[in-house]
C-alpha positions in Angstrom: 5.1 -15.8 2.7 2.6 -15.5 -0.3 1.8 -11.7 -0.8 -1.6 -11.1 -3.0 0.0 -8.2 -4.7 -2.5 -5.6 -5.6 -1.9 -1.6 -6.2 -0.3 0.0 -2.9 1.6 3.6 -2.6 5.1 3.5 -2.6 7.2 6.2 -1.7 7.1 9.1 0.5 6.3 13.2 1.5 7.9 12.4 5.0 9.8 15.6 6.1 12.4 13.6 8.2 13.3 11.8 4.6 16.3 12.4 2.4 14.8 13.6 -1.2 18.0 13.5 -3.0 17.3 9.9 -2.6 14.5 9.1 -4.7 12.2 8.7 -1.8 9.4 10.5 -3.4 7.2 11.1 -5.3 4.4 9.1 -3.8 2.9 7.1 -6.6 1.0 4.2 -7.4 2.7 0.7 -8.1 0.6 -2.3 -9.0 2.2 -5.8 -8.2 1.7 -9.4 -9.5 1.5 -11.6 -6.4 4.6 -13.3 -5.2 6.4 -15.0 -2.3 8.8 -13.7 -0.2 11.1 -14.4 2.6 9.8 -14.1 6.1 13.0 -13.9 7.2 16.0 -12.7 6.2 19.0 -15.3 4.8 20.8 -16.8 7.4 23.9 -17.6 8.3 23.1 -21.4 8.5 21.0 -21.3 5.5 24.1 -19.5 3.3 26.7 -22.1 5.1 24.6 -25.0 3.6 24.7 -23.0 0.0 28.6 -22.4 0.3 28.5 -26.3 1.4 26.9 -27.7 -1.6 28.3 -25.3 -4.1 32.0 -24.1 -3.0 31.1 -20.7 -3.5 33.8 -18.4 -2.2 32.2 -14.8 -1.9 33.6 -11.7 -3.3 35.0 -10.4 0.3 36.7 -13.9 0.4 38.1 -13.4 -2.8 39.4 -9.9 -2.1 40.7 -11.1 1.3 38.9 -8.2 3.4 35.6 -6.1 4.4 34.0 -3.6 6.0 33.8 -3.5 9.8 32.2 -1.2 12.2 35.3 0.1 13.9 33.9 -0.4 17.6 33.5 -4.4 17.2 37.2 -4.4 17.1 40.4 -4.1 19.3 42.1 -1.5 19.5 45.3 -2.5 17.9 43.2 -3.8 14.6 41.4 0.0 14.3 44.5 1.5 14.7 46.0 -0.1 11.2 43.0 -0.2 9.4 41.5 1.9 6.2 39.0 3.7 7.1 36.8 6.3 4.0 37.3 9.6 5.0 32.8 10.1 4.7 32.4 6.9 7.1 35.2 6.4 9.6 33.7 4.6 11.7 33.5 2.1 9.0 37.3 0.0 9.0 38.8 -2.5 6.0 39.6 -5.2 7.4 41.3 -8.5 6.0 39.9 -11.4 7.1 36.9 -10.2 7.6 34.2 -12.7 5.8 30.7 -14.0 6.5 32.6 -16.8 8.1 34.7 -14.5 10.5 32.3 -11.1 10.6 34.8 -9.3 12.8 37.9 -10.6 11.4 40.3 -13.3 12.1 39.2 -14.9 15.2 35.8 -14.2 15.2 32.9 -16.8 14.6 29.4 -17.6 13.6 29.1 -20.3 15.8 26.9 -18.7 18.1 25.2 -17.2 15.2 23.5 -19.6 13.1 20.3 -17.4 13.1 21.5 -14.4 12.5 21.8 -12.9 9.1 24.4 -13.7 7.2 26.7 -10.4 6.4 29.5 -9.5 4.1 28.0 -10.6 1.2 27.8 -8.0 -2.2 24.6 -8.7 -4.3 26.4 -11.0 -6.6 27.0 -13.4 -3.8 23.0 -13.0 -2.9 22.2 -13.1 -6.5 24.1 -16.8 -6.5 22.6 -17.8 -3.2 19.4 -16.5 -4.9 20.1 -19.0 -8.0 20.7 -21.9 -6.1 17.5 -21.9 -3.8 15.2 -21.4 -7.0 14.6 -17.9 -6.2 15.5 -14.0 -6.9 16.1 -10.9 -4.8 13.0 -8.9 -4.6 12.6 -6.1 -6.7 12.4 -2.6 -4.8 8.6 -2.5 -5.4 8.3 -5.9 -3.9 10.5 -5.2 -0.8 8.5 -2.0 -0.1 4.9 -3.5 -0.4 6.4 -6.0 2.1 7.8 -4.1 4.5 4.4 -2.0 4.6 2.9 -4.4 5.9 -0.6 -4.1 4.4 0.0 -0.2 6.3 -0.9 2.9 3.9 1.8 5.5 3.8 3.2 4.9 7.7 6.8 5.5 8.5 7.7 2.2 10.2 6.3 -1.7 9.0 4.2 -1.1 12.6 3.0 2.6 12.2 4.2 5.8 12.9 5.8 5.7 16.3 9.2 4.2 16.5 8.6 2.9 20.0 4.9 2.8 20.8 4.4 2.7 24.1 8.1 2.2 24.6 8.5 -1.0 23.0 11.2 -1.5 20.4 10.5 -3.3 17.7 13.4 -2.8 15.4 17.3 -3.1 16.0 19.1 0.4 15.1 21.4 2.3 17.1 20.7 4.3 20.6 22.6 6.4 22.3 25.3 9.2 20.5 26.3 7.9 17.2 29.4 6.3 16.3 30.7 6.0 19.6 27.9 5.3 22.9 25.4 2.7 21.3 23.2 2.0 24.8 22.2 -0.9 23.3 18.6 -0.2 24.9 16.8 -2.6 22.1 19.0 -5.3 23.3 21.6 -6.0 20.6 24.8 -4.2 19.9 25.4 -5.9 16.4 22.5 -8.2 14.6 20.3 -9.9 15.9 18.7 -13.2 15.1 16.7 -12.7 11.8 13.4 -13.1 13.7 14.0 -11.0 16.6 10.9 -8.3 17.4 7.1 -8.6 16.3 6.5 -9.4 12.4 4.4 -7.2 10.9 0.9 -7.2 9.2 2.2 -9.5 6.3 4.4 -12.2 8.8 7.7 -10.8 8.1 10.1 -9.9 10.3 12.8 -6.9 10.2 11.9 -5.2 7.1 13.7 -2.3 9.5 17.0 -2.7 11.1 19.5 -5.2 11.8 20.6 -5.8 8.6 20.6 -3.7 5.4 18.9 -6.0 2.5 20.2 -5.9 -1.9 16.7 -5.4 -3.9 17.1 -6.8 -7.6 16.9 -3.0 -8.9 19.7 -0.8 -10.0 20.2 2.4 -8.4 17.9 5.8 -10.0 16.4 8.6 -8.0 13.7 9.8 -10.4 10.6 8.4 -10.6 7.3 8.8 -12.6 4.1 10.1 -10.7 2.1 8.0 -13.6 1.2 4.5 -12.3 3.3 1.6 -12.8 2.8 -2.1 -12.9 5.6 -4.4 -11.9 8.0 -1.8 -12.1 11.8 -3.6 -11.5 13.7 0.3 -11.7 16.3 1.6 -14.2 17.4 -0.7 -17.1 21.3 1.0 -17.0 23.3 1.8 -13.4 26.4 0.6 -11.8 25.0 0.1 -8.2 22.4 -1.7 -6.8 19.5 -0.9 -4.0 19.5 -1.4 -0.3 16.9 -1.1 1.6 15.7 -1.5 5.0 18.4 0.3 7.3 20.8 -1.6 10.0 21.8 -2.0 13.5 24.1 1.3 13.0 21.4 3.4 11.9 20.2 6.5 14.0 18.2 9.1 13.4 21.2 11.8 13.8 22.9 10.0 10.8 21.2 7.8 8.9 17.8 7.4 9.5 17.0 4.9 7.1 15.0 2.4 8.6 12.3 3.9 7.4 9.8 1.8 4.9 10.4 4.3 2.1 14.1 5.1 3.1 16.9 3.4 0.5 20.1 3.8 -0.3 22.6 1.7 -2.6 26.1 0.1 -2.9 28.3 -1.3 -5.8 27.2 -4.9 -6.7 30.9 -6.1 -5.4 30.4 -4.1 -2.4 30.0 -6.0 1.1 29.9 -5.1 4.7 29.4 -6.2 8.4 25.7 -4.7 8.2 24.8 -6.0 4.6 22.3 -9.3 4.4 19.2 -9.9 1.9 16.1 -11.9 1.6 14.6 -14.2 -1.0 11.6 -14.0 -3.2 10.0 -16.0 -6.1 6.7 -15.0 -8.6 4.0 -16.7 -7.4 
């Protein structure tokens, strides 16, 4: 999708936010136009990458990855690593974009799904390969607002208006009931739900998504023009929020929400999208 660009206000006051996150303050940000994924990257699309390139991702390399413990078997939780902060997260070997639940699991079913366990070196080479770049943070904010001035969601305010979801997180009591009330348990296909103003599809939920920019939490109140965040930093953004987020935990899948990961990093909730200067 081409996006005109133009000044917008990125960031946010919201009192459900997390400020030690470098959500605020609300500032101006001027952007170039550019193009950017509708929809996030595939698991069919990276398939035909891996296909023509033989490239082996970094959880393929290291031989495991991070699954939610309540995809898997009992027997499989029971031996696996879990960090002591997230424990509902497991190590798991095996575990690849190929196999998202371990040995024995597929894609097969899942060829429009977004493709998962991938750090933001593997995206960066995907990114390479198709002519294109991740977006920078700017760019992925300004997209997900949908052309929406300061709301909390790409749709507005409400996170089921009139009762309708249009985003994949978690319901129920998180980490162990997810209801599943918004009709998937895991991802969903990347264009699942109503786009939003600017044509683009899950800008919240389902998967998180790598920005280009590394990881800072202060940022200027002055106005900023193609801003592409810190020049020094060992992780990377995320943005966007993910099937397992809910509002007694996470709450990210807000529009101005982000969090970030080591560039090696990769998990079962972890995809990205594409974008290219106009």
């Amino acid at each position: 999708m081409l996006l005109g660009g133009g000044s917008f206000l990125m960031g946010t006051r919201d009192t459900d936010g997390f400020p030690d996150d470098g959500e605020g303050p609300v500032r101006e940000v001027v952007l170039s136009p550019f193009r950017i994924d509708a929809c996030a990257v595939t698991n069919d699309r990276f398939a035909r990458f891996a296909e023509a390139t033989g490239h082996v991702t970094e959880a393929e390399r290291f031989g495991w990855s991070f699954v939610f413990a309540g995809f898997l078997p009992a027997a499989l939780r029971r031996g696996a690593a879990r960090p002591p902060q997230t424990p509902w997260w497991c190590g798991v070997e095996g575990a690849t974009w190929r196999t998202p639940e371990g040995p024995g699991s597929s894609v097969a079913d899942r060829g429009d799904h977004p493709v998962v366990h991938l750090s933001w070196n593997d995206a960066a080479a995907y990114c390479r390969w198709a002519g294109a770049r991740l977006p920078t943070e700017a760019e992925w904010e300004y997209a997900a607002r949908g052309g929406l001035v300061q709301r909390r969601y790409p749709w507005g305010d409400e996170l089921t208006p009139g009762g309708e979801h249009r985003c994949n997180i978690w319901q129920g009591h998180f980490p162990t009931k997810n209801t599943a009330e918004d009709g998937y348990r895991g991802t969903a296909p990347v264009d699942t739900y109503e786009p939003n103003g600017h044509g683009l599809y899950n800008m919240s939920g389902n998967v998180w998504e790598w920005c280009a920019d590394r990881w800072g939490t202060r940022h200027s109140e002055r106005p900023r023009t193609d801003p592409k965040g810190p020049s020094q930093g060992a992780s990377r953004v995320m943005r966007g929020g993910s099937y397992l987020c809910h509002s007694s935990y996470c709450n990210r899948y807000r529009v101005a929400a982000r969090t970030a990961n080591t560039p090696d990093s990769s998990t079962g909730n972890l995809g990205f999208r594409c974008a290219w200067d106009a």
